[in-house]
FIKOLZA-1660 file (N, C-alpha, C; in steps of 0.1 Angstrom, whole numbers, plus 5000, padded with zeros to 4 digits):
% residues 199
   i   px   py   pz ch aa at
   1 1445 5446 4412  A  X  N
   1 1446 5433 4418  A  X CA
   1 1455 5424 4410  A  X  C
   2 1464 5420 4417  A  X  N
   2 1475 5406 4409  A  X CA
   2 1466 5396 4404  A  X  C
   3 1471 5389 4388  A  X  N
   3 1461 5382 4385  A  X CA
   3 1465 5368 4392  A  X  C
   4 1484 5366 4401  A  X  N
   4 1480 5356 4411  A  X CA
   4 1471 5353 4419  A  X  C
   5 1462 5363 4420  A  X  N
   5 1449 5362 4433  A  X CA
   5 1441 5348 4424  A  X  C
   6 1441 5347 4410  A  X  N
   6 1435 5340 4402  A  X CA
   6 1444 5324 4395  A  X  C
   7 1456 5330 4394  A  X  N
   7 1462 5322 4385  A  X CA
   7 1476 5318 4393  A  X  C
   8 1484 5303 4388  A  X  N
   8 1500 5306 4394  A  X CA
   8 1496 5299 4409  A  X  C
   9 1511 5297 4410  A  X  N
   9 1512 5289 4426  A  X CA
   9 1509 5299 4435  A  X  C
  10 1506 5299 4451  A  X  N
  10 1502 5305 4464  A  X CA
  10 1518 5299 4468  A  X  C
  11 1523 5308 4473  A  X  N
  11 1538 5303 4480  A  X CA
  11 1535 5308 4488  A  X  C
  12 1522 5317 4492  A  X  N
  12 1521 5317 4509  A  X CA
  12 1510 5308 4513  A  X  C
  13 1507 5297 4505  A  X  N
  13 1502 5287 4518  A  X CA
  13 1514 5276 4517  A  X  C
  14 1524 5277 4508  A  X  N
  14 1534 5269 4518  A  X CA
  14 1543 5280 4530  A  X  C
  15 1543 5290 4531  A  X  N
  15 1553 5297 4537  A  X CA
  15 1539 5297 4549  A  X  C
  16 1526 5298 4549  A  X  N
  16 1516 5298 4566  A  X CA
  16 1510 5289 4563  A  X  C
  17 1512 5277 4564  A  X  N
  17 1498 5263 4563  A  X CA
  17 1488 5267 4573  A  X  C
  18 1496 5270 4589  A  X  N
  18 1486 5276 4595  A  X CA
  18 1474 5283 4593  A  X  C
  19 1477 5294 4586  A  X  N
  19 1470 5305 4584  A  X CA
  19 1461 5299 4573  A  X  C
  20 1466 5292 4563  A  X  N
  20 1457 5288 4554  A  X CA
  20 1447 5275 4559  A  X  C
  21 1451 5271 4567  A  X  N
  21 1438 5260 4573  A  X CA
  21 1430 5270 4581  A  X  C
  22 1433 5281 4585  A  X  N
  22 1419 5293 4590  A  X CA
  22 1412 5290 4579  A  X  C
  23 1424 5297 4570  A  X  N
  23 1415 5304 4559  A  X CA
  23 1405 5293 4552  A  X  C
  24 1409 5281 4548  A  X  N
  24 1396 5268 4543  A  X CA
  24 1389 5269 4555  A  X  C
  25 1394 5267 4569  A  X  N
  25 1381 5261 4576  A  X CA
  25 1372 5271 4573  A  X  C
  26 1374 5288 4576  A  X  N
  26 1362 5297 4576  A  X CA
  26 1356 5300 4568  A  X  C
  27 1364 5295 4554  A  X  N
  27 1356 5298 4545  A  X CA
  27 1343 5290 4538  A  X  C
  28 1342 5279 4545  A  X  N
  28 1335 5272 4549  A  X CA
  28 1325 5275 4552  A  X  C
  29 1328 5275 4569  A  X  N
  29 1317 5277 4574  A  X CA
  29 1315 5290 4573  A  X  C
  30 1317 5298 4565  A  X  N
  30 1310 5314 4565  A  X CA
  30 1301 5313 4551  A  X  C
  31 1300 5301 4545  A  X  N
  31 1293 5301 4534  A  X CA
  31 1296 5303 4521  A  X  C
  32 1313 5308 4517  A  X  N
  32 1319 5314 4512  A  X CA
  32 1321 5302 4497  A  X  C
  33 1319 5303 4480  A  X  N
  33 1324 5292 4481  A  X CA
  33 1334 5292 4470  A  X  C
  34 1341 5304 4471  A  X  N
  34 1358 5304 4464  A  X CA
  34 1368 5302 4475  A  X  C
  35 1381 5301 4469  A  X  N
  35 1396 5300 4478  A  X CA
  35 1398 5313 4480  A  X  C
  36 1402 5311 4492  A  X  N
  36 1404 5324 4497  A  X CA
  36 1418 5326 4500  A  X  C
  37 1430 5337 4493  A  X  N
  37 1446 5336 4494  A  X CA
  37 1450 5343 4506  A  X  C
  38 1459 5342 4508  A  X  N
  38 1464 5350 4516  A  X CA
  38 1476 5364 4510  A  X  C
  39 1473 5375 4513  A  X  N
  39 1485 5384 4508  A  X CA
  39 1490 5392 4519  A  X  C
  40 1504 5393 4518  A  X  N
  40 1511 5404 4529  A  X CA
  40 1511 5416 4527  A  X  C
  41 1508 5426 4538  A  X  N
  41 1507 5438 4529  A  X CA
  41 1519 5447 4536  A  X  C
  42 1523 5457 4534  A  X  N
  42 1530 5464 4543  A  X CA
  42 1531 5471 4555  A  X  C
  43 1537 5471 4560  A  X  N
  43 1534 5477 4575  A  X CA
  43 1542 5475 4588  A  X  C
  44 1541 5477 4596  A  X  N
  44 1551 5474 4611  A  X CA
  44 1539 5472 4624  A  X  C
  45 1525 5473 4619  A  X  N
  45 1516 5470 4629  A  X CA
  45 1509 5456 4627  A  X  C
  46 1502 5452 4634  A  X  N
  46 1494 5449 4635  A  X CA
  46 1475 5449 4627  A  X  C
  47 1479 5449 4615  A  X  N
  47 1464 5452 4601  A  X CA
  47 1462 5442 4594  A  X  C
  48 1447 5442 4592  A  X  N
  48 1447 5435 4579  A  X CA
  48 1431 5442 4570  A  X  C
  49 1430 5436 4560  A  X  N
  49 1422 5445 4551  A  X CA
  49 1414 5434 4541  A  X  C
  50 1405 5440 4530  A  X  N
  50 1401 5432 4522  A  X CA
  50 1401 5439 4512  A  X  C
  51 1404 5437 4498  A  X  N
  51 1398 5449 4483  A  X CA
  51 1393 5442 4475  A  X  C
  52 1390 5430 4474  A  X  N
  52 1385 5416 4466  A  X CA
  52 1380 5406 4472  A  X  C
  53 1371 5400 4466  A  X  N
  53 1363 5384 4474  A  X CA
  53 1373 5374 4471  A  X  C
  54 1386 5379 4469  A  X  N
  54 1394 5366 4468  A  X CA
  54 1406 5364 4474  A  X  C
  55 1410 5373 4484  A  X  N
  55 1420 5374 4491  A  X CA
  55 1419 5381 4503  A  X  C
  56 1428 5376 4515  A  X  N
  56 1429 5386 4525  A  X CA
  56 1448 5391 4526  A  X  C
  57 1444 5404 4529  A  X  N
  57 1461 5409 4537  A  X CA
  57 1458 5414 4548  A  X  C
  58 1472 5408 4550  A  X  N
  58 1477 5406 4567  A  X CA
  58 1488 5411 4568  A  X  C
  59 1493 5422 4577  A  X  N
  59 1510 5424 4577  A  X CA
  59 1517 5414 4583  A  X  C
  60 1526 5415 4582  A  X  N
  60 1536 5403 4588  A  X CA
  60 1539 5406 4602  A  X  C
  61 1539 5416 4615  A  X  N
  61 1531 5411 4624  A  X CA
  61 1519 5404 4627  A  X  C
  62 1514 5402 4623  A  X  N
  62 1497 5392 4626  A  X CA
  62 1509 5379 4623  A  X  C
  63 1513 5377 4610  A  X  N
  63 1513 5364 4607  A  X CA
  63 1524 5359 4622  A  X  C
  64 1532 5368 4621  A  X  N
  64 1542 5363 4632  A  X CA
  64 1540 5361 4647  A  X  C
  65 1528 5366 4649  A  X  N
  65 1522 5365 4666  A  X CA
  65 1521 5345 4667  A  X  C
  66 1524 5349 4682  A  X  N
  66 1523 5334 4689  A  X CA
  66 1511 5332 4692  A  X  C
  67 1501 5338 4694  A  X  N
  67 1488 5335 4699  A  X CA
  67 1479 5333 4689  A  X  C
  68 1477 5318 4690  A  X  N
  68 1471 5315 4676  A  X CA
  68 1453 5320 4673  A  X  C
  69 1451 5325 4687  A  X  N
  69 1435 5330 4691  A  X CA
  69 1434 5341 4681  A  X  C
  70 1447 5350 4685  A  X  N
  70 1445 5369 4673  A  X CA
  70 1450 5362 4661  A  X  C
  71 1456 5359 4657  A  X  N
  71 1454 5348 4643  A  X CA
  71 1447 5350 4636  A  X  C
  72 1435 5340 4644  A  X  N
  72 1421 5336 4640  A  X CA
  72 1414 5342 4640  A  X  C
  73 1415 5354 4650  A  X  N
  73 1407 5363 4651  A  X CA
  73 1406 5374 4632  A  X  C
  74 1422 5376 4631  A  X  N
  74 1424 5386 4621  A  X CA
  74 1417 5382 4608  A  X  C
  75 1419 5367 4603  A  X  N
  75 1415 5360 4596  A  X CA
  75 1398 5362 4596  A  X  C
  76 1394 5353 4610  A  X  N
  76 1379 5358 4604  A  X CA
  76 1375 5371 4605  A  X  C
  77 1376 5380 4611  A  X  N
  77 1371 5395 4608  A  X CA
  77 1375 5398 4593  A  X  C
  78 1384 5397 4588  A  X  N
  78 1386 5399 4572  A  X CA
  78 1376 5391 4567  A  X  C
  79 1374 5378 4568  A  X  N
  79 1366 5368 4563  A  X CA
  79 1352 5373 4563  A  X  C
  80 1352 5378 4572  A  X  N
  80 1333 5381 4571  A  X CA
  80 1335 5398 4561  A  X  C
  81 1342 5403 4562  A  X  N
  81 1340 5417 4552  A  X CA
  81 1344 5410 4538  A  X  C
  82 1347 5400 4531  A  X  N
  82 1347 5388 4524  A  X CA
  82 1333 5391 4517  A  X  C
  83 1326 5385 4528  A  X  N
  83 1308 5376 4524  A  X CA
  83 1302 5382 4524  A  X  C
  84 1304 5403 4532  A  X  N
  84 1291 5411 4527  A  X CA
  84 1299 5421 4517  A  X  C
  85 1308 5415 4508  A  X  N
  85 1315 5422 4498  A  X CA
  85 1317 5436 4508  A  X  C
  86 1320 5436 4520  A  X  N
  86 1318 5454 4528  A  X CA
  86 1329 5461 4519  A  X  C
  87 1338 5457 4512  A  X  N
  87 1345 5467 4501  A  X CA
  87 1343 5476 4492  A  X  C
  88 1332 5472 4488  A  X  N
  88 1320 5475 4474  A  X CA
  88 1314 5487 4485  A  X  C
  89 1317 5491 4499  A  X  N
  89 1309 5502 4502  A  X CA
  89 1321 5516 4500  A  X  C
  90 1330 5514 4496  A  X  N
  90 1344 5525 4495  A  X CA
  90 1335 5534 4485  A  X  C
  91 1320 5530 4477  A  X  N
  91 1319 5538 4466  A  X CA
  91 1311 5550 4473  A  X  C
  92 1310 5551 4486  A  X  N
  92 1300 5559 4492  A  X CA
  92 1313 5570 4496  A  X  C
  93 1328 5568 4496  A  X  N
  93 1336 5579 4498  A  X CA
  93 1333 5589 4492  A  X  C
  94 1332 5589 4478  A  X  N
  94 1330 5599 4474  A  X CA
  94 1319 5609 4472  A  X  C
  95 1310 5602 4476  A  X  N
  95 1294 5609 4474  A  X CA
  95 1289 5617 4486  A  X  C
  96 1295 5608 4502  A  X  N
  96 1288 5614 4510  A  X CA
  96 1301 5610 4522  A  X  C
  97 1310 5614 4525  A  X  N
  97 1319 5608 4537  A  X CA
  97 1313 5603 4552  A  X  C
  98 1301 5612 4554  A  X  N
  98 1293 5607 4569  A  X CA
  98 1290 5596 4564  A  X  C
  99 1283 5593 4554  A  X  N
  99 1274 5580 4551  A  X CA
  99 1291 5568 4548  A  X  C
 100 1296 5571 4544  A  X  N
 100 1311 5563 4544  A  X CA
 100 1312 5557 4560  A  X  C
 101 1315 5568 4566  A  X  N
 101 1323 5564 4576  A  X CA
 101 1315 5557 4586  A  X  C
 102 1300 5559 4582  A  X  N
 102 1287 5551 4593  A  X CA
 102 1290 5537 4590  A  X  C
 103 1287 5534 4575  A  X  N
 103 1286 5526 4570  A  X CA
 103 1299 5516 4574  A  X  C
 104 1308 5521 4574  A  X  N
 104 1324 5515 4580  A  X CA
 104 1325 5508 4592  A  X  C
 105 1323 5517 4598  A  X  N
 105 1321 5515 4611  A  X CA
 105 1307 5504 4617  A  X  C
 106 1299 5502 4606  A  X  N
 106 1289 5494 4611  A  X CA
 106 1297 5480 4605  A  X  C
 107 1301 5481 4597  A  X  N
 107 1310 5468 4588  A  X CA
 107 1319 5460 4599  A  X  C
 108 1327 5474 4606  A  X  N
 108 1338 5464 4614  A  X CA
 108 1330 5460 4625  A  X  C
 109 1316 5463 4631  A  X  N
 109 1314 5459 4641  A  X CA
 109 1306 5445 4640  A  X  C
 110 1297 5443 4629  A  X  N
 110 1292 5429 4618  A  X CA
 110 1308 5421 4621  A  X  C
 111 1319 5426 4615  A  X  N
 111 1330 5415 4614  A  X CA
 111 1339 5411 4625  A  X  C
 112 1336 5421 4639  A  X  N
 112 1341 5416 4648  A  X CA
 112 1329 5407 4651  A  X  C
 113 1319 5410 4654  A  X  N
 113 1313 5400 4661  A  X CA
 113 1307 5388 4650  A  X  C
 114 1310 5385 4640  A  X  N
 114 1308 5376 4636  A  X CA
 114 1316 5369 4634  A  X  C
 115 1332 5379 4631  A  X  N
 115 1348 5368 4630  A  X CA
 115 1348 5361 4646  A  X  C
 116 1345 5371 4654  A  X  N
 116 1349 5363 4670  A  X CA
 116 1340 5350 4671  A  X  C
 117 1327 5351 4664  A  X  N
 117 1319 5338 4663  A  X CA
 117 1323 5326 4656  A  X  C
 118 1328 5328 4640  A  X  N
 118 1338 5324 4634  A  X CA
 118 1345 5314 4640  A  X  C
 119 1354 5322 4647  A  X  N
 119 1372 5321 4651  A  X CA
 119 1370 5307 4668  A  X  C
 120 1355 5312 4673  A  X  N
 120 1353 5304 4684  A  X CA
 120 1360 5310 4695  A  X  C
 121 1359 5328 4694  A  X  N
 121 1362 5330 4705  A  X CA
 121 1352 5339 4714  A  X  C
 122 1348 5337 4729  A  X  N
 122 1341 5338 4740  A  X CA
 122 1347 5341 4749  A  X  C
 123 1333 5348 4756  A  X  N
 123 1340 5356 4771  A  X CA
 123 1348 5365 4772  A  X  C
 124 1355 5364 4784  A  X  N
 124 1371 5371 4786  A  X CA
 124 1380 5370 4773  A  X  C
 125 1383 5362 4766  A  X  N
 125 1389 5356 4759  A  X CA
 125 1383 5371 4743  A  X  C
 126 1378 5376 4743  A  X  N
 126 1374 5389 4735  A  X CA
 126 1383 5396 4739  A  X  C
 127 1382 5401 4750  A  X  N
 127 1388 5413 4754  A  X CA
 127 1405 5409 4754  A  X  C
 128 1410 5400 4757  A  X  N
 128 1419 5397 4759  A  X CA
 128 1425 5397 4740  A  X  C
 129 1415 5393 4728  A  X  N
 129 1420 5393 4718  A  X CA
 129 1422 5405 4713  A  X  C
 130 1410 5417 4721  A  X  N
 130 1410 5430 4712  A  X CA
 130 1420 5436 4717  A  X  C
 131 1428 5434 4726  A  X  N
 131 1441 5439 4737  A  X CA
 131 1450 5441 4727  A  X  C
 132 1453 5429 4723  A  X  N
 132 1462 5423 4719  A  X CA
 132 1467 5430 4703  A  X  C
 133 1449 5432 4698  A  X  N
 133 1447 5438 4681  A  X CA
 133 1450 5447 4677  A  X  C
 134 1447 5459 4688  A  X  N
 134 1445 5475 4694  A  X CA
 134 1457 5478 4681  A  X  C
 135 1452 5489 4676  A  X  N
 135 1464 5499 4662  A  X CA
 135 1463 5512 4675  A  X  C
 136 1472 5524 4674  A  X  N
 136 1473 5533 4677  A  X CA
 136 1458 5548 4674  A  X  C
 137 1458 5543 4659  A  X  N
 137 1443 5550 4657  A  X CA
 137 1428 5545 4667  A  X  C
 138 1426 5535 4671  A  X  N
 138 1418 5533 4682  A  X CA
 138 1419 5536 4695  A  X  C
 139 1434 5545 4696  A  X  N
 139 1437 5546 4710  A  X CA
 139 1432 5560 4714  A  X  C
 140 1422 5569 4702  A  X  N
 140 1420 5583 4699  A  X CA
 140 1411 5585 4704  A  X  C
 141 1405 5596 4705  A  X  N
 141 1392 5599 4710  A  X CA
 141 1381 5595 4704  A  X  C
 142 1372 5590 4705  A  X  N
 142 1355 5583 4697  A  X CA
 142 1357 5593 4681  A  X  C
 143 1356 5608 4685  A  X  N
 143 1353 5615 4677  A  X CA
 143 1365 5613 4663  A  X  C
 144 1380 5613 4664  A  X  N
 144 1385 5605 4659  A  X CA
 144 1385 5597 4652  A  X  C
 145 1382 5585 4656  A  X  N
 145 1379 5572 4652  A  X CA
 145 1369 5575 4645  A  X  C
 146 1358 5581 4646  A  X  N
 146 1345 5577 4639  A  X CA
 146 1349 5589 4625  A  X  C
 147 1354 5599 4625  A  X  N
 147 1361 5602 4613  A  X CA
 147 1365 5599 4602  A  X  C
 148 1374 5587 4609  A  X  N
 148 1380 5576 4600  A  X CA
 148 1376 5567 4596  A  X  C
 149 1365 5565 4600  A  X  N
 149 1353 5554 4600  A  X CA
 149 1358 5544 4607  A  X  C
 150 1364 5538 4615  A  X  N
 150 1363 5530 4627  A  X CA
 150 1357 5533 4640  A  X  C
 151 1352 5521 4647  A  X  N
 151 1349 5522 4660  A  X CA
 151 1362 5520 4668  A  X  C
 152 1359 5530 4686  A  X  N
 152 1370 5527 4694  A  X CA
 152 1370 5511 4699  A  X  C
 153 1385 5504 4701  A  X  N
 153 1386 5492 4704  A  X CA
 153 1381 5489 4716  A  X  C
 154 1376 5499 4722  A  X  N
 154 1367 5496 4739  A  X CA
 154 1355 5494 4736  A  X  C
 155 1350 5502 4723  A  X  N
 155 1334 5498 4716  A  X CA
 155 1331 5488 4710  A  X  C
 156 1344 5481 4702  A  X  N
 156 1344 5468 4700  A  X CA
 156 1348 5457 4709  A  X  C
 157 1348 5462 4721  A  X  N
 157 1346 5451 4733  A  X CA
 157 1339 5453 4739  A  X  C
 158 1329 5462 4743  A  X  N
 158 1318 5468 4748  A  X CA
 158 1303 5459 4741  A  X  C
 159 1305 5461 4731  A  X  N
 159 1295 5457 4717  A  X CA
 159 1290 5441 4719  A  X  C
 160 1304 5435 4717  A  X  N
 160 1307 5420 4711  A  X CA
 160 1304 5412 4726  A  X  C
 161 1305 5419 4737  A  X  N
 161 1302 5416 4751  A  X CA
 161 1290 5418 4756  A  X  C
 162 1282 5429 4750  A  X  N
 162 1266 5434 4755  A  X CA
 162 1262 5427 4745  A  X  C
 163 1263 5424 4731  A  X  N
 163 1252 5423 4720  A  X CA
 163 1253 5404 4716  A  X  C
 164 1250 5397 4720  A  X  N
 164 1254 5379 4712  A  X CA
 164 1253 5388 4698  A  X  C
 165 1244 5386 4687  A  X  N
 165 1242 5387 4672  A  X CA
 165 1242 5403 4674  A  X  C
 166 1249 5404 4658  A  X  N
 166 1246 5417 4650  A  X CA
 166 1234 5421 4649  A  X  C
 167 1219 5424 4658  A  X  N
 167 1212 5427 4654  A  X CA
 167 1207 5441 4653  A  X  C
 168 1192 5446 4651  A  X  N
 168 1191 5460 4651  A  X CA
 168 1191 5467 4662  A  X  C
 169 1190 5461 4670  A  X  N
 169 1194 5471 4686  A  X CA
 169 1208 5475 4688  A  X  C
 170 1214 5467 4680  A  X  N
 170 1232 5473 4682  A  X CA
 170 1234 5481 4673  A  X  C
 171 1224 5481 4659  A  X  N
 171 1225 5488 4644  A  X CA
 171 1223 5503 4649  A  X  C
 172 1209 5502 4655  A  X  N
 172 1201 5515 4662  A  X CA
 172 1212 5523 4671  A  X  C
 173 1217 5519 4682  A  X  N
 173 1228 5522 4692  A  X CA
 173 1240 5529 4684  A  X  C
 174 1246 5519 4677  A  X  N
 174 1260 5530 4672  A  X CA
 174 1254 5537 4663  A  X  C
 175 1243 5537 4652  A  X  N
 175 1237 5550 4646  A  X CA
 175 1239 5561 4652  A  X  C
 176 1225 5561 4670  A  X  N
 176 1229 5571 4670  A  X CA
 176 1238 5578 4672  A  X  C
 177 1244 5571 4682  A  X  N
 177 1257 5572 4686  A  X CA
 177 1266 5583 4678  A  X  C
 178 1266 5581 4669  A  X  N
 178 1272 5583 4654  A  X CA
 178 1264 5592 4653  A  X  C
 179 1256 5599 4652  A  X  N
 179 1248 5609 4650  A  X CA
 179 1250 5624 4656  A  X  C
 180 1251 5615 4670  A  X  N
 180 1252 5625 4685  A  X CA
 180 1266 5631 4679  A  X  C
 181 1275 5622 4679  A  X  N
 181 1292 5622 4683  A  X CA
 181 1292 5634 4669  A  X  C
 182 1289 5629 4659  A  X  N
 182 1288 5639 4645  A  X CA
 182 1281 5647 4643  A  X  C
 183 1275 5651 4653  A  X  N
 183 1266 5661 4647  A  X CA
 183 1257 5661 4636  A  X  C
 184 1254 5651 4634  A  X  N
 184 1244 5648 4618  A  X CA
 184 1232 5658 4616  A  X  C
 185 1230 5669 4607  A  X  N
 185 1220 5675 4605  A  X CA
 185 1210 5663 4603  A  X  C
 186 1203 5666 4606  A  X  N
 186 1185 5655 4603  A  X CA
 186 1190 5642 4604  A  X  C
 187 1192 5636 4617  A  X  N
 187 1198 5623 4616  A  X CA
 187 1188 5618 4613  A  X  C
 188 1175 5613 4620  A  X  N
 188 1164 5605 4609  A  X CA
 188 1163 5601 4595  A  X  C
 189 1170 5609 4589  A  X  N
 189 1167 5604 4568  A  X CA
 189 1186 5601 4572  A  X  C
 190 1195 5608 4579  A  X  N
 190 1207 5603 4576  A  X CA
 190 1204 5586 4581  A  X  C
 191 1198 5582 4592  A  X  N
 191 1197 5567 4596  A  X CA
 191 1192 5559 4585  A  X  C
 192 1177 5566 4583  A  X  N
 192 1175 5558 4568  A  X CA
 192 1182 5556 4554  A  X  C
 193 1188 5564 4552  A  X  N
 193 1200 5563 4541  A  X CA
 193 1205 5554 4543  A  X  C
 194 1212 5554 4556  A  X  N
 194 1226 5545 4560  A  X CA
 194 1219 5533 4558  A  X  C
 195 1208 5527 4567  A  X  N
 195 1201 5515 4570  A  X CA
 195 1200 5511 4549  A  X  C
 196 1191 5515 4544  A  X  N
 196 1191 5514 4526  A  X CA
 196 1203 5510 4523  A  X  C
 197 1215 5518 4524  A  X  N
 197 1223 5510 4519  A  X CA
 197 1235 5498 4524  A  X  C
 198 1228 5492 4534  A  X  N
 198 1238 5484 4544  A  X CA
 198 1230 5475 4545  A  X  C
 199 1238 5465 4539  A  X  N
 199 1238 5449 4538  A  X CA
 199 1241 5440 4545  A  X  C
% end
């Protein structure tokens, strides 16, 4: 990590003021109580990511869309994997990859529906953001996706549209989901592992 994440001028909140008034408002109201930077990462899609509680990256599509709703959206979804440090879960790659990719996959679906809560966005107005978000790896089959440890972007509109709060009836659902789709030998102790280590 650059120790500008720490130190030294931010030339990208003069180059996105926009983006940086997301980034104070939500960090705010997400409880959060450092500055949160912004960093560009590379790319030609549509991504963004977290590896530190002190910065988000965004490719420079996101920053360059007109629609200031996916914006907001990208911003808080990053933001909330921010406040349950969900980065600090990469250490389960190497121990157990099912338990990785569960655990992943439960993270992005916490950060969609809590960024969309965030960001102030409702209704139709979901689907119309997740449209918009969609990467090519979501366009795969479930089995796919959940490999990679993402959910498909119809599940994260499916989800964020059936469920108001992250609670355990949605935890329970993609579990098994996740179980079925994977074949999990003894998914019962695999659910309880996962559940133990998810924050």
């Amino acid at each position: 990590m650059s120790l500008s994440v720490f130190f030294g001028r931010d030339e990208n909140r003069l180059s996105y003021p926009g983006v940086y008034a997301l980034l104070d408002e939500f960090a705010v109201k997400a409880g959060l109580w450092q500055r949160i930077r912004l960093r560009i990462m590379p790319g030609s899609g549509l991504d963004g990511t977290v590896s530190s509680p002190f910065a988000i990256y965004l490719t420079e599509p996101v920053l360059n869309l007109e629609d200031p709703q996916v914006i907001g959206y990208f911003v808080a979804h990053e933001m909330i994997h921010i406040k349950y440090w969900d980065f600090l879960k990469n250490i389960y790659l190497h121990i157990d990859y099912d338990k990785f990719c569960a655990l992943r996959i439960l993270c992005e679906f916490r950060a969609d529906m809590e960024g969309l809560e965030l960001a102030g966005i409702t209704g139709n107005d979901i689907k119309t953001v997740h449209d918009v978000a969609e990467n090519p790896l979501e366009r795969a089959d479930k089995i796919t996706c959940y490999e990679s440890g993402y959910p498909e972007r119809s599940q994260r509109i499916f989800y964020s549209q059936k469920y108001k709060d992250f609670d355990v009836n949605l935890f329970d659902e993609v579990l098994f989901d996740f179980c079925f789709e994977m074949r999990i030998e003894k998914p019962s102790a695999f659910l309880r592992s996962v559940k133990r280590s998810f924050r």
